[in-house]
N, C-alpha and C positions, 0 to 999 in steps of 0.2 A: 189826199194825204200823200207827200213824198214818200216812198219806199226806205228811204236814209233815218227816216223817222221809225215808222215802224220797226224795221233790223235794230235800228238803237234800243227802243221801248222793247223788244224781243229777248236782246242782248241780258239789258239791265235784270231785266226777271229773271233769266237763268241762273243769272252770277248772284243775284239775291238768294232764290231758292237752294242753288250752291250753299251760299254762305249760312243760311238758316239750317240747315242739314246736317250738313260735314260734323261738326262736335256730337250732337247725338251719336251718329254712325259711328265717328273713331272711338269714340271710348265703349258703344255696345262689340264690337270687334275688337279691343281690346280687351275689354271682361270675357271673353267670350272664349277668345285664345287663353286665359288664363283660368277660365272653369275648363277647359279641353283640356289641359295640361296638369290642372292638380285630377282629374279624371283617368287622367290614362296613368298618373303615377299610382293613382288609389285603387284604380281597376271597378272604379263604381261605373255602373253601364244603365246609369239615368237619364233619359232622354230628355227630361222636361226643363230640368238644374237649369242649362242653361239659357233658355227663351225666359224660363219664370225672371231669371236675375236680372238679363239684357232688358226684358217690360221694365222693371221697376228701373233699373240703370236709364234709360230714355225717357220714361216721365219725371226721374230729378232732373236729369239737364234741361229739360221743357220746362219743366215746375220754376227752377233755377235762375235759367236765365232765357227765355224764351221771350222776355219784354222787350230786352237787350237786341234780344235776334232778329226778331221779328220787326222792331220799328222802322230798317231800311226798306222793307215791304209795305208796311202801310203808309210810309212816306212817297216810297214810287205809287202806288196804288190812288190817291190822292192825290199828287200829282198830275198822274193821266186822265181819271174823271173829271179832273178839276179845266183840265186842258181839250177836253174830250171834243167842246161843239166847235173848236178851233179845226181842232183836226179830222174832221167830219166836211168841212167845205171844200 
């Protein structure tokens, strides 16, 4: 198997993974600064508020739209098995 191949196949997963990712994490880090910030105005010194809120906040976006997200992955993924004894010679 060419190396050009590989680094491609390597590439693609990352930027996949990337893209499956990213909206979970921005909007748990933006709830997150914004439980921080009604906390430090209210002076509540609850440790948990925020993790409990961010869980449920990244299982709607996964619940949500995680079909969406995830289908450029199992299209690479399928792809490469499907390409797999090609690039095994």
């Amino acid at each position: 198997m060419p190396d050009s191949v590989l680094v491609n196949y390597l590439y693609e997963t990352l930027y996949n993974v990337a893209i499956f990712s990213l909206p979970p994490l921005v909007l748990a880090t933006a709830v997150a600064f914004l439980i921080g910030l009604f906390q430090a105005v209210t002076q509540i010194q609850e440790q948990t508020l925020p993790q409990t809120v961010k869980i449920f906040v990244i299982g709607f976006v996964v619940l949500s739209f995680g079909a969406s997200l995830a289908s450029p992955l199992f299209t690479m993924s399928d792809r490469i098995f499907s390409t797999f004894p090609q690039l095994v010679r």
